[in-house]
Residue, then its C-alpha position, 0 to 999 in steps of 0.5 A: x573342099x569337104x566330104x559329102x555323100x548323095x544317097x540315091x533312096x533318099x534324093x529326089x528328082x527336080x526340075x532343073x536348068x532344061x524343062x524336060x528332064x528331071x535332076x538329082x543334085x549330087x551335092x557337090x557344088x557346095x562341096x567344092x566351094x562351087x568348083x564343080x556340080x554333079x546331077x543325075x539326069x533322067x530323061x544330037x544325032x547321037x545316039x547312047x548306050x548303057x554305059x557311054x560317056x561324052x565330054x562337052x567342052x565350053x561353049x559349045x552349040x548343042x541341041x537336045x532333041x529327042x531323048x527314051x522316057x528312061x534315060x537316066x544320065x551323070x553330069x558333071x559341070x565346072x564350075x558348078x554355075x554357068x550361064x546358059x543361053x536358048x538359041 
C-alpha cells in the first residue's frame, strides 16, 4: 500500500460503471495494489438520509430506480475491480 490523498476541488466527476450517476475516483485502487476502490457518487425501496450508511454484500440483486439530482454518495469496493451484470 502507499499514501495517497483525493482533494475534492481538484477531482472531478466522470462517467462511471452506471450511466446515471457521476464518479470521483478517490484513488485508492492504485493505492492498495487494487484491494479496494473508493468513489464518490453523486446522483430500492429504500429511502437515505444525510448521513446514512449501507453495506452491500457480494452478489447481491439490486436495482437502483430512482435517486434526488442531488444525491451525493461514498463507495467502497473490494477489490477495487468487479464484474457486473444488467439483468
Amino acid at each position: 500500500m502507499k499514501f495517497t490523498v483525493s482533494h475534492k476541488e481538484k477531482s472531478k466527476f466522470e462517467a462511471g460503471l452506471r450511466g446515471f450517476f457521476q464518479y470521483r475516483d478517490l484513488g485508492i485502487d492504485s493505492a492498495t495494489n487494487g484491494n479496494y476502490g473508493a468513489n464518490v457518487i453523486r446522483q430500492g425501496t429504500f429511502t437515505f438520509h444525510e448521513g446514512d450508511s449501507v453495506l452491500q454484500p457480494p452478489q447481491i440483486s439490486h436495482r437502483e430506480i430512482e435517486h434526488s439530482e442531488d444525491l451525493e454518495l461514498l463507495e467502497i469496493t473490494s477489490p477495487a475491480s468487479f464484474d457486473t451484470e444488467t439483468v
